[in-house]
DRENDO-1510 file (C-alpha; in Angstrom, 1 decimal, always signed):
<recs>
REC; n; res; u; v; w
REC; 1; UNK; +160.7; +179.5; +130.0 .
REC; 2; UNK; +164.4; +179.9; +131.4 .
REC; 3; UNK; +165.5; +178.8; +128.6 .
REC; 4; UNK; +163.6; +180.9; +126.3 .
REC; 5; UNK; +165.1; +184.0; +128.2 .
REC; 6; UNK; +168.6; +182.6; +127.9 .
REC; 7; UNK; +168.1; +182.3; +123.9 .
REC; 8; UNK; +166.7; +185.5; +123.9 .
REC; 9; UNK; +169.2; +187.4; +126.4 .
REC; 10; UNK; +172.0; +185.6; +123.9 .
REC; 11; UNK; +170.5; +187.3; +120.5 .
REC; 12; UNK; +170.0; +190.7; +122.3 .
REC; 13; UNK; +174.0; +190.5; +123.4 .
REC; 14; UNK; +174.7; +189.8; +119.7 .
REC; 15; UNK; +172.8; +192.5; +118.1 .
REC; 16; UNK; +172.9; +195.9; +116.8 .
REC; 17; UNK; +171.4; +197.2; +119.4 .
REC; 18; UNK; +174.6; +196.3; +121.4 .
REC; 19; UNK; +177.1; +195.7; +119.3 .
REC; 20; UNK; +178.2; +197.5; +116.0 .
REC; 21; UNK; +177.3; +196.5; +112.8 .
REC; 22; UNK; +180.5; +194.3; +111.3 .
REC; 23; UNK; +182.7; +196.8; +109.5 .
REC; 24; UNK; +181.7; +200.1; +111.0 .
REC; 25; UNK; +184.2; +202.8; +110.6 .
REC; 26; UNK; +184.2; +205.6; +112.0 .
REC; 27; UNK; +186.9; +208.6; +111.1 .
REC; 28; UNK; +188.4; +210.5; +113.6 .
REC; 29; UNK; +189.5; +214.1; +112.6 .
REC; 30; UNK; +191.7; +216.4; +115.0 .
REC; 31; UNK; +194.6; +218.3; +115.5 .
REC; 32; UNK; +197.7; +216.6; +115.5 .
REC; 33; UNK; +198.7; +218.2; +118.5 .
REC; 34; UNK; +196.2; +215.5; +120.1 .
REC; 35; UNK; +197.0; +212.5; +117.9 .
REC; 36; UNK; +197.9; +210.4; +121.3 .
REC; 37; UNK; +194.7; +211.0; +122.7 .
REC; 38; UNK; +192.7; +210.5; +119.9 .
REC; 39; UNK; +194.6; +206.7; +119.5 .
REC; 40; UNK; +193.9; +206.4; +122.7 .
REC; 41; UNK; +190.2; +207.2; +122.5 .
REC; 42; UNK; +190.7; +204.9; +119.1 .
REC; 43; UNK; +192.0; +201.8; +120.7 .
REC; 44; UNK; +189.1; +201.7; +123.4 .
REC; 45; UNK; +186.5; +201.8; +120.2 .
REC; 46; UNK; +188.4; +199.3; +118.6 .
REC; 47; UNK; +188.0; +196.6; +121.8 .
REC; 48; UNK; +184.1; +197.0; +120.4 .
REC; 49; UNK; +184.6; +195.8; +117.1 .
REC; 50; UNK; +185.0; +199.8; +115.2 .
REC; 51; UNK; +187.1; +199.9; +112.4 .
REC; 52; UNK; +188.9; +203.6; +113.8 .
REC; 53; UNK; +190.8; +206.1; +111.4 .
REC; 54; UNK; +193.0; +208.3; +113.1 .
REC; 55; UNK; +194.7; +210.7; +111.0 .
REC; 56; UNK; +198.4; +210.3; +110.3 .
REC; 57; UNK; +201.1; +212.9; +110.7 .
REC; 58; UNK; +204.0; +213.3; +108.3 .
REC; 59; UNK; +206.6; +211.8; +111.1 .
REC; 60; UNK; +204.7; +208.7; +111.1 .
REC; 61; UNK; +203.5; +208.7; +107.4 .
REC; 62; UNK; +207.4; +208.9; +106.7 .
REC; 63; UNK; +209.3; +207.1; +109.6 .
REC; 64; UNK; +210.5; +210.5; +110.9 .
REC; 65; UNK; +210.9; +211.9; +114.8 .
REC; 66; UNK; +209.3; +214.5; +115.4 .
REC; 67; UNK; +211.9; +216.7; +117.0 .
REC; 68; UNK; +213.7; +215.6; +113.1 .
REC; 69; UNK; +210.8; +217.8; +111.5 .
REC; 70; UNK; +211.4; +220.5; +113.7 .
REC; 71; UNK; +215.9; +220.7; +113.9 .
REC; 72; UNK; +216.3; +219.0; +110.0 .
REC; 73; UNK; +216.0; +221.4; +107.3 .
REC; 74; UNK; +213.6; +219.9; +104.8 .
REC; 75; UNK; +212.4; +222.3; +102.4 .
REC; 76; UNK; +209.1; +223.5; +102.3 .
REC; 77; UNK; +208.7; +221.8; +98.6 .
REC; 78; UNK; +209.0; +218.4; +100.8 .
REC; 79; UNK; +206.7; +219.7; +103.7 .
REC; 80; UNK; +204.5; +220.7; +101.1 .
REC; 81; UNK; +204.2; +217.8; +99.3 .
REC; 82; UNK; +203.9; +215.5; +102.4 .
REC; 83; UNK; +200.9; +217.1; +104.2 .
REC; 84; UNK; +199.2; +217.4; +100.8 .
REC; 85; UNK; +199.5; +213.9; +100.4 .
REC; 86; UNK; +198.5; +213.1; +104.2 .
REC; 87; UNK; +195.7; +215.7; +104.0 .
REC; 88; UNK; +193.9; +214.1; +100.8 .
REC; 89; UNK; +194.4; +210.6; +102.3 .
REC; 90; UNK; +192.6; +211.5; +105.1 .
REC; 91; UNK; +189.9; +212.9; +102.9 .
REC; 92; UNK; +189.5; +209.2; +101.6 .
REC; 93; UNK; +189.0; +208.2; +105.0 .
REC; 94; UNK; +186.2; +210.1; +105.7 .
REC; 95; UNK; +185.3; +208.8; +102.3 .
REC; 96; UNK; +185.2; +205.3; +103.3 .
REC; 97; UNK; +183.8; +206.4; +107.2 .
REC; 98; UNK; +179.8; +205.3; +108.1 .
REC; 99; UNK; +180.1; +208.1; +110.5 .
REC; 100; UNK; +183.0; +211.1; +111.5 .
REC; 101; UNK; +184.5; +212.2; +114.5 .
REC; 102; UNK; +185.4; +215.7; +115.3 .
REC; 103; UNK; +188.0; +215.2; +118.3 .
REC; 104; UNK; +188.0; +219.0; +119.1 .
REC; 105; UNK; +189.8; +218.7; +122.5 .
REC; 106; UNK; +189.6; +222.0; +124.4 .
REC; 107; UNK; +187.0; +223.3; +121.3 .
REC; 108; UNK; +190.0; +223.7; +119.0 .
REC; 109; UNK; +189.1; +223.6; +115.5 .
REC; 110; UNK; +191.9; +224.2; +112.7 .
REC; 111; UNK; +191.6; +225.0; +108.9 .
REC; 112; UNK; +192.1; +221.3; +107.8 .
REC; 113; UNK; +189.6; +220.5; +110.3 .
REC; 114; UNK; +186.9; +222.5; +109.2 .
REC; 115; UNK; +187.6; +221.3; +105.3 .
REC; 116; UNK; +187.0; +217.7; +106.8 .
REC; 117; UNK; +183.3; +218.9; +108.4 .
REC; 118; UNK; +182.7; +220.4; +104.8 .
REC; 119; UNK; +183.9; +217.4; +102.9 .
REC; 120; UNK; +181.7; +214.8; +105.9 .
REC; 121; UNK; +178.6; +217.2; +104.8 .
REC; 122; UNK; +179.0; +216.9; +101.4 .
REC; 123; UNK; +179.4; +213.1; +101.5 .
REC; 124; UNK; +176.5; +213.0; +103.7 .
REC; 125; UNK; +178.7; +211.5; +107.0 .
REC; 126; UNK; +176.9; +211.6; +110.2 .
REC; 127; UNK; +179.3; +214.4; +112.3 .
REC; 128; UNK; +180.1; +214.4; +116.3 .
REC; 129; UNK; +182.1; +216.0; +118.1 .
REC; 130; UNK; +184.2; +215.3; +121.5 .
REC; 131; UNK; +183.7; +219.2; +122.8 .
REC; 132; UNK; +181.2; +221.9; +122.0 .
REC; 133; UNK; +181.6; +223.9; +118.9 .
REC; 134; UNK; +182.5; +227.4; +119.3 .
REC; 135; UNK; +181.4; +228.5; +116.0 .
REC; 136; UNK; +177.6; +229.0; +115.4 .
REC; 137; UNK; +177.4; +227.8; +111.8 .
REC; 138; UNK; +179.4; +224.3; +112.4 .
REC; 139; UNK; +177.3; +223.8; +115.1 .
REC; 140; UNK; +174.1; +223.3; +113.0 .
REC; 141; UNK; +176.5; +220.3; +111.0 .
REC; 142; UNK; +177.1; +218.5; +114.8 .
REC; 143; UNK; +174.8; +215.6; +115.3 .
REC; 144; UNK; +175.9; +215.0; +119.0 .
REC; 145; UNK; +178.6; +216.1; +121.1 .
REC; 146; UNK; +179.5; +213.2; +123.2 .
REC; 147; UNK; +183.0; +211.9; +124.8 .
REC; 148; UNK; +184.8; +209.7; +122.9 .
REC; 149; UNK; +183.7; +206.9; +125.7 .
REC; 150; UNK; +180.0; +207.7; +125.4 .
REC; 151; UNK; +180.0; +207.2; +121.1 .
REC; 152; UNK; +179.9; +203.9; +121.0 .
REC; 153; UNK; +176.6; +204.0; +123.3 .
REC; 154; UNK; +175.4; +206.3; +120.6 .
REC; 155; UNK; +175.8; +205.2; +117.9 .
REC; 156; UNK; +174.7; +201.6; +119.0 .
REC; 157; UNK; +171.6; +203.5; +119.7 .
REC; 158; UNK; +171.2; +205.5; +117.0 .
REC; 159; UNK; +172.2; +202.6; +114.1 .
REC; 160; UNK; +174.3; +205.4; +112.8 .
</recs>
């Protein structure tokens, strides 16, 4: 009988019920102005096997420093170009996502933010978000709002 329960403790550690499926990814979506905290919430969901997407910004895409983007006079052709190019890659993403992750620190939604929740809804993406949504027609799109540390509980649960 020990034994039995051993086996079967064993197969419940290795499922879905608490681990994820192989290959899950899950596609964060945020403001850059919190693109270390979002890596960081990235890296801990990566210790539990999630594939994370965390959006890029056009210093990183391109190799620049920040304070570069801000003193060096590129011109807004360039600019242009680059977060068009970061902005539909990161539409791919969520193309390629089982599930996306609103990481709406403070509530703060931008524009490219809320054409990510329309694209997620129109490819069907299960949508969460870190903090409450302010605006009362996103909210109806939300599936959960849950930290960052408590989605991987969730969506083990859920089989999202």
């Amino acid at each position: 009988m020990v034994a039995q329960n051993s086996q079967l403790r064993k197969k419940l550690e290795n499922s879905a019920f608490t681990r994820p499926k192989k290959g899950r990814v899950i596609c964060f979506c945020g403001s850059f102005k919190f693109y270390k905290d979002m890596e960081r919430a990235a890296k801990t969901l990566r210790k539990y096997g999630y594939k994370v997407i965390v959006p890029q910004p056009s210093h990183i895409r391109h190799g620049h420093k920040p304070e570069e983007l801000k003193t060096k006079k590129y011109d807004k052709k360039t600019l242009t170009k680059w977060e068009g190019e970061g902005a539909f890659a990161h539409l791919e993403n969520i193309r390629k996502s089982d599930a996306v992750y609103i990481f709406n620190k403070g509530s703060y939604l931008g524009p490219a933010v809320t054409v990510e929740i329309g694209y997620s809804l129109a490819l069907k993406k299960p949508i969460f978000s870190k903090s409450k949504i302010r605006d009362i027609t996103i909210t109806n799109f939300i599936s959960k709002v849950v930290s960052p540390q408590k989605l991987r509980k969730y969506l083990i649960k859920e089989e999202v």
